[in-house]
LUMVOLUM-45782 format. One record per residue (C-alpha): x, y, z; residue in three letters. Coordinates in nm, 2 decimals. Example, Ala and Ser with C-alpha at 12.3 -4.5 7.8 and 13.67 -1.06 7.14 Angstrom:
<rs>
<<1.23,-0.45,0.78>,'ALA'>,
<<1.37,-0.11,0.71>,'SER'>,
</rs>
This chain:
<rs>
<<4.85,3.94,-1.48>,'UNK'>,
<<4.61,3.92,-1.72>,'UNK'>,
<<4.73,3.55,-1.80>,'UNK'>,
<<4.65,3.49,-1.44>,'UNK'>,
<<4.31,3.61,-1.47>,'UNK'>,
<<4.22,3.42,-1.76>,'UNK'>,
<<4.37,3.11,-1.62>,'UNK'>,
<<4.21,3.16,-1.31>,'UNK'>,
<<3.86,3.20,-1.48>,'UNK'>,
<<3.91,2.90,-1.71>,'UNK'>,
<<4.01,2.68,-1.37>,'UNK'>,
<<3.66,2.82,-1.22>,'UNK'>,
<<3.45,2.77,-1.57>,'UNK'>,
<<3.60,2.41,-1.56>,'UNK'>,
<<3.52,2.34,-1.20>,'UNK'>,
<<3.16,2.48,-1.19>,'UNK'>,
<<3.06,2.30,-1.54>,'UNK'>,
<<3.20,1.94,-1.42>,'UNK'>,
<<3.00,2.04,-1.04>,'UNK'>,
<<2.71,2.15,-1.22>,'UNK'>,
<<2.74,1.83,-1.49>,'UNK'>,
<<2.73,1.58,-1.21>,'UNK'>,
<<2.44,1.73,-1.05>,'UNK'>,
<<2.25,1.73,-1.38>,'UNK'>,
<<2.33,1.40,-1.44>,'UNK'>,
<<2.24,1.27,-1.05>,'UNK'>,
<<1.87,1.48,-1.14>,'UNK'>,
<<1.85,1.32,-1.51>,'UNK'>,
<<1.94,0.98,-1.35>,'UNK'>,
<<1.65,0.95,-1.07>,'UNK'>,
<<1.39,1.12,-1.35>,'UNK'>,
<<1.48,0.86,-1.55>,'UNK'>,
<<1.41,0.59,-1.25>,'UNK'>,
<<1.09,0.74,-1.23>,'UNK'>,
<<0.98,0.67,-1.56>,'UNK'>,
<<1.11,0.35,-1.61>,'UNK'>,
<<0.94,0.25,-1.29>,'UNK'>,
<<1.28,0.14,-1.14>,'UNK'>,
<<1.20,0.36,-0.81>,'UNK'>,
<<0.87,0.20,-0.77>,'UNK'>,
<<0.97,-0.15,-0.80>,'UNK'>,
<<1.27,-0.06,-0.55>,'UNK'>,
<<0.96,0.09,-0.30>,'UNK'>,
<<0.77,-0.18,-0.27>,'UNK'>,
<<1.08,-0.44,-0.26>,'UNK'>,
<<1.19,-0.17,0.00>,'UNK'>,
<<0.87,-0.19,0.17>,'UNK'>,
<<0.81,-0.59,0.20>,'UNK'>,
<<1.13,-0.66,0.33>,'UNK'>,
<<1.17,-0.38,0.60>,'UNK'>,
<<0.81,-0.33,0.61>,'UNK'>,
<<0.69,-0.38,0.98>,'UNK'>,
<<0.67,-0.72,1.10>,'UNK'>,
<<0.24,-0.71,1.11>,'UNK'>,
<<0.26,-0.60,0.76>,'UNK'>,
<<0.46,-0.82,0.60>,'UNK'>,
<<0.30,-1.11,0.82>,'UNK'>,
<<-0.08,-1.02,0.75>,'UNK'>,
<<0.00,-0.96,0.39>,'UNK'>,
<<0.19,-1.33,0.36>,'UNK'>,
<<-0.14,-1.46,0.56>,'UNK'>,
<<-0.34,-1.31,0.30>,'UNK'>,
<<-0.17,-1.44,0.00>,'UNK'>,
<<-0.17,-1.83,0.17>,'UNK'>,
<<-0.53,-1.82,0.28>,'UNK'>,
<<-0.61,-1.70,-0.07>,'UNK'>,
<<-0.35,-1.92,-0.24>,'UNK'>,
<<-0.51,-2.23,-0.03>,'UNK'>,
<<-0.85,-2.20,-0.18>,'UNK'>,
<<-0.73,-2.14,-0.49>,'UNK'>,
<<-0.77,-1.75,-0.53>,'UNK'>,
<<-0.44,-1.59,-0.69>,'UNK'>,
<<-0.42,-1.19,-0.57>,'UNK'>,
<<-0.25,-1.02,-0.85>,'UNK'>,
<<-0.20,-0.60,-0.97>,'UNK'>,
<<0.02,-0.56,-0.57>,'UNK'>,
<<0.03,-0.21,-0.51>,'UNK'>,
<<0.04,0.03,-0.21>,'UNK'>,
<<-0.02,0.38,-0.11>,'UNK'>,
<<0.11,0.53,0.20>,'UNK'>,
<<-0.13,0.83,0.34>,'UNK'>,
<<0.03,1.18,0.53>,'UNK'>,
<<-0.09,1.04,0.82>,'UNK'>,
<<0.15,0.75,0.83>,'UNK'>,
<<-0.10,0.45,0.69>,'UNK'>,
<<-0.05,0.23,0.42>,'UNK'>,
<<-0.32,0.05,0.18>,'UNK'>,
<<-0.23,-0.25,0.00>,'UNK'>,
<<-0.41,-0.32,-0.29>,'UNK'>,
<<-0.46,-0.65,-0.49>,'UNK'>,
<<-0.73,-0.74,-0.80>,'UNK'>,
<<-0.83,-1.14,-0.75>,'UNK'>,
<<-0.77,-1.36,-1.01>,'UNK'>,
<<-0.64,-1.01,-1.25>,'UNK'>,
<<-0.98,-0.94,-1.29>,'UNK'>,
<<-1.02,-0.55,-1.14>,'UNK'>,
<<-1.37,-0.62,-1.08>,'UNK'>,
<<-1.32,-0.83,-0.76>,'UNK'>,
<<-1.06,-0.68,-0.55>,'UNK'>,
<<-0.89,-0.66,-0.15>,'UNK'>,
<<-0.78,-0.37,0.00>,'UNK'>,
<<-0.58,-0.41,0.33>,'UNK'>,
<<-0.52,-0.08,0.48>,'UNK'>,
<<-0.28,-0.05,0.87>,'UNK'>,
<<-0.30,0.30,1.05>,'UNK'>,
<<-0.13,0.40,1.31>,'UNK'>,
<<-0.32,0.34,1.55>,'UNK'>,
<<-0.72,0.19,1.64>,'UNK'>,
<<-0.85,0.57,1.69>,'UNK'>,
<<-0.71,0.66,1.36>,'UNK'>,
<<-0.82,0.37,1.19>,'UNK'>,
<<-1.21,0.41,1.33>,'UNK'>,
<<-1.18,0.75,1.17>,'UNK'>,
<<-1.03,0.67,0.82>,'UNK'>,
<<-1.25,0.41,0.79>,'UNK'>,
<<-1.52,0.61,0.90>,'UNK'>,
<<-1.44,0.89,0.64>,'UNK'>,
<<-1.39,0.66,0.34>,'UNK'>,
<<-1.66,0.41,0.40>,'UNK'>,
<<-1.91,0.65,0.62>,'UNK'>,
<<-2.03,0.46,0.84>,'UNK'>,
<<-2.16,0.67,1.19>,'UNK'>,
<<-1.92,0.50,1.47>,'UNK'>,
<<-1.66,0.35,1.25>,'UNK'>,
<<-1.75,-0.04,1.39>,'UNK'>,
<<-2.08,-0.14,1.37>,'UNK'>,
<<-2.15,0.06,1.07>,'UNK'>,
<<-1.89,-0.06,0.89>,'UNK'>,
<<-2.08,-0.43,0.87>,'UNK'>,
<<-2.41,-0.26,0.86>,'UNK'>,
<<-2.27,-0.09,0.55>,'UNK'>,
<<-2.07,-0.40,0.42>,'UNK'>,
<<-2.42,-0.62,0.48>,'UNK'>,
<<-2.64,-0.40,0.29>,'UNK'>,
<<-2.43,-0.32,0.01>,'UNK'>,
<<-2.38,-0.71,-0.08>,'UNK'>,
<<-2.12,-0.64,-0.28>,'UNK'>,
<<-1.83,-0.56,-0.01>,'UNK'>,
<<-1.71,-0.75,0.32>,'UNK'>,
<<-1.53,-0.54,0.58>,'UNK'>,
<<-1.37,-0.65,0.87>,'UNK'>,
<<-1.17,-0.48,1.10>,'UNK'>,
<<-0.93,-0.48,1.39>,'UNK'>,
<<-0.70,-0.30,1.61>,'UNK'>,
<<-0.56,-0.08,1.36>,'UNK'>,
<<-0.59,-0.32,1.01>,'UNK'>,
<<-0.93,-0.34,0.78>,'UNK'>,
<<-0.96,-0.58,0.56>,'UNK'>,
<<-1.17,-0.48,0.27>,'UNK'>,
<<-1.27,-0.66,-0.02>,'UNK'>,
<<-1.49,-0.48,-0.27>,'UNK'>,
<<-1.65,-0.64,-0.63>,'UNK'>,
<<-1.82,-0.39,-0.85>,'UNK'>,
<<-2.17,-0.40,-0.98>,'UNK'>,
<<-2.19,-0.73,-0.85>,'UNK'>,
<<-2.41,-0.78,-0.53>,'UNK'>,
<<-2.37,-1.15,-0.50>,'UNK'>,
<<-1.99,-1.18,-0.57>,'UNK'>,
<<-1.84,-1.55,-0.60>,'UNK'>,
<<-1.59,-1.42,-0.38>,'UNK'>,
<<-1.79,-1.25,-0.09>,'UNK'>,
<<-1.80,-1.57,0.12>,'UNK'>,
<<-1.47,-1.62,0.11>,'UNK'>,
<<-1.35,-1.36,0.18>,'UNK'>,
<<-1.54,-1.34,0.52>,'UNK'>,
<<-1.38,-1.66,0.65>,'UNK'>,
<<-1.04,-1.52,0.49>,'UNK'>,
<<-1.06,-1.19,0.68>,'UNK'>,
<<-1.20,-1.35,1.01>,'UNK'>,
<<-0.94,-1.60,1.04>,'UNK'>,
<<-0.68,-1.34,0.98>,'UNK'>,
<<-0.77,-1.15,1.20>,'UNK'>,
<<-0.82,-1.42,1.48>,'UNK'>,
<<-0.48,-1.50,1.44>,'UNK'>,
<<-0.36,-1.12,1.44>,'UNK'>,
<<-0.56,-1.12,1.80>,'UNK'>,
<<-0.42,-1.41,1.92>,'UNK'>,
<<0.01,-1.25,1.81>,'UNK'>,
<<-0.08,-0.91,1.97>,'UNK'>,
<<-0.22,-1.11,2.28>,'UNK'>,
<<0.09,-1.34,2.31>,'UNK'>,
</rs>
């Protein structure tokens, strides 16, 4: 009997240390993607090829209008917010001085408010270029539920600013013209 016992308990020690081991070692294997930054290069991979079709296609835009005049964007990253937006961010040239922020929400009413909140402008339209025009130093433009921002610090007359109107507006012309196809 008492064989059977001890038999019985070794049988359970072995099965809940070899359970337990390859739980430990599932754990220890995705803490270890996270600091070798193997989960974040798999999210954003992840992200631009089942990203949503607007997305993926305003941020390809983005990169050829740049790439056409010359301007490399450089430093990709993104944050997704609790409300269900994402912000894409990019320094121009790898200089973090000069840099583009695209950020898609939900919807129009929830973008009018973000944008509101983060860049306080009173209606969330025609503040936003009232703010943009009197700072000098950023160009927003917006749409449906995209802004395009692009910001350069302690610069007021950026090299960039100009070009970054006629990027944004034709991007976003051509965004109209999808959603009204």
């Amino acid at each position: 009997m008492n064989w059977c016992k001890l038999g019985l308990g070794l049988v359970l020690a072995v099965s809940l240390s070899t359970g337990c081991g390859n739980g430990m070692q599932k754990v220890a294997k995705q803490e270890m993607e996270k600091y070798n930054m193997n989960s974040y290069r798999k999210g954003n991979h992840r992200q631009l090829t089942s990203g949503t079709t607007l997305n993926t296609s305003l941020l390809r835009s983005l990169k050829a209008e740049c790439a056409e005049r010359g301007i490399r964007l450089t430093h990709e990253t993104y944050a997704e917010g609790l409300d269900g937006n994402i912000s894409y961010s990019y320094f121009i040239n790898g200089d973090a001085r000069h840099f583009i922020i695209v950020h898609v929400f939900p919807s129009e009413q929830d973008r009018i408010r973000e944008m509101t909140e983060i860049y306080g402008s009173g209606d969330g339209k025609k503040g936003l270029h009232a703010a943009a025009a009197a700072s000098q130093a950023s160009v927003i433009r917006t749409r449906d539920n995209a802004a395009l921002v692009y910001a350069s610090t302690a610069q007021k007359n950026s090299q960039y600013r100009e070009q970054m109107k006629t990027i944004f507006d034709r991007l976003l012309m051509r965004m109209q013209d999808r959603t009204a196809q």
